[in-house]
C-alpha positions, 0 to 999 in steps of 0.5 A, a space after each residue: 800354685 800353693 800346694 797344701 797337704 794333709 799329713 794324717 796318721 791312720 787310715 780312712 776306713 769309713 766311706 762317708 768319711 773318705 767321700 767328705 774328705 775327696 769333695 773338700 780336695 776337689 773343691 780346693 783344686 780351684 784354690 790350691 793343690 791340695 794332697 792328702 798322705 796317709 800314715 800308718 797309725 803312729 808313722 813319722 810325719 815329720 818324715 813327709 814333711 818337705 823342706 821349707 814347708 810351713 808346718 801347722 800342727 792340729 792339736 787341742 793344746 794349739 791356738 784357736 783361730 777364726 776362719 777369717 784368722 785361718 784364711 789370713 794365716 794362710 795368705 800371709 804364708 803365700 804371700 812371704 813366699 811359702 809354696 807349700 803348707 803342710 797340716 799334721 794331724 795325729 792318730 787316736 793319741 794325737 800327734 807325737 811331741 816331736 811334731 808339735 815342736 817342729 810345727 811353726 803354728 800349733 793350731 786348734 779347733 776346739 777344746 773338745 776331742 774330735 775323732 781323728 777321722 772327723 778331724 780330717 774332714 774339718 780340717 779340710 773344710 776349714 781350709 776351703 772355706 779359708 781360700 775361699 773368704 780370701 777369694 770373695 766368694 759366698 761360701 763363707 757367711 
């Protein structure tokens, strides 16, 4: 099974969004194996990252894709063999140069700045409603 992770720099402090961030996880445990490691504010991605991982940079200099393109990108990687896909996503200064050039995709969500905490989150769903245009389901209208 496809394992997913979440690299993320910082710590979830507020409830509400840990609470969104633990339903996306179990949802995409139907889908995947899913994992969401924490960093201090500033620690070495990079470092968490397992070999042959396919690397998907968050940052707002990246591509914009649909949901639709996501969950294409997402299939095609498991598909060509990759077990595993590993998001970065940065702390309040975003992601340190280093990771964006190591990334194999540099992906975008919008050109306005978001809360890394809310990234996270969407993020998350974004992934879930990926798996789940792929699967068939009704989730994605």
């Amino acid at each position: 099974m496809l394992r997913v992770s979440l690299i993320c720099q910082g710590r979830l402090k507020e409830p509400w969004y840990a609470d969104a961030c633990r339903e996306y996880v179990k949802r995409l445990g139907a889908y995947c194996k899913p994992e969401v490691i924490e960093l201090a504010e500033g620690g070495d991605v990079l470092a968490r990252v397992p070999r042959g991982a396919y690397v998907i940079a968050m940052c707002i200099e990246g591509r914009k894709l649909s949901s639709p393109e996501l969950a294409t990108l997402l299939e095609k990687q498991a598909n060509l063999g990759r077990s595993h896909i590993c998001f970065l996503i940065g702390g309040s200064d975003g992601l340190p140069p280093q990771a964006k050039a190591a990334a194999d995709f540099s992906l975008s969500m919008s050109d306005m700045t978001f809360p890394h905490h809310l990234a996270r989150v969407m993020v998350l769903e974004q992934i879930y409603r990926a798996f789940s245009i792929t699967a068939g389901t009704k989730y994605h209208k």
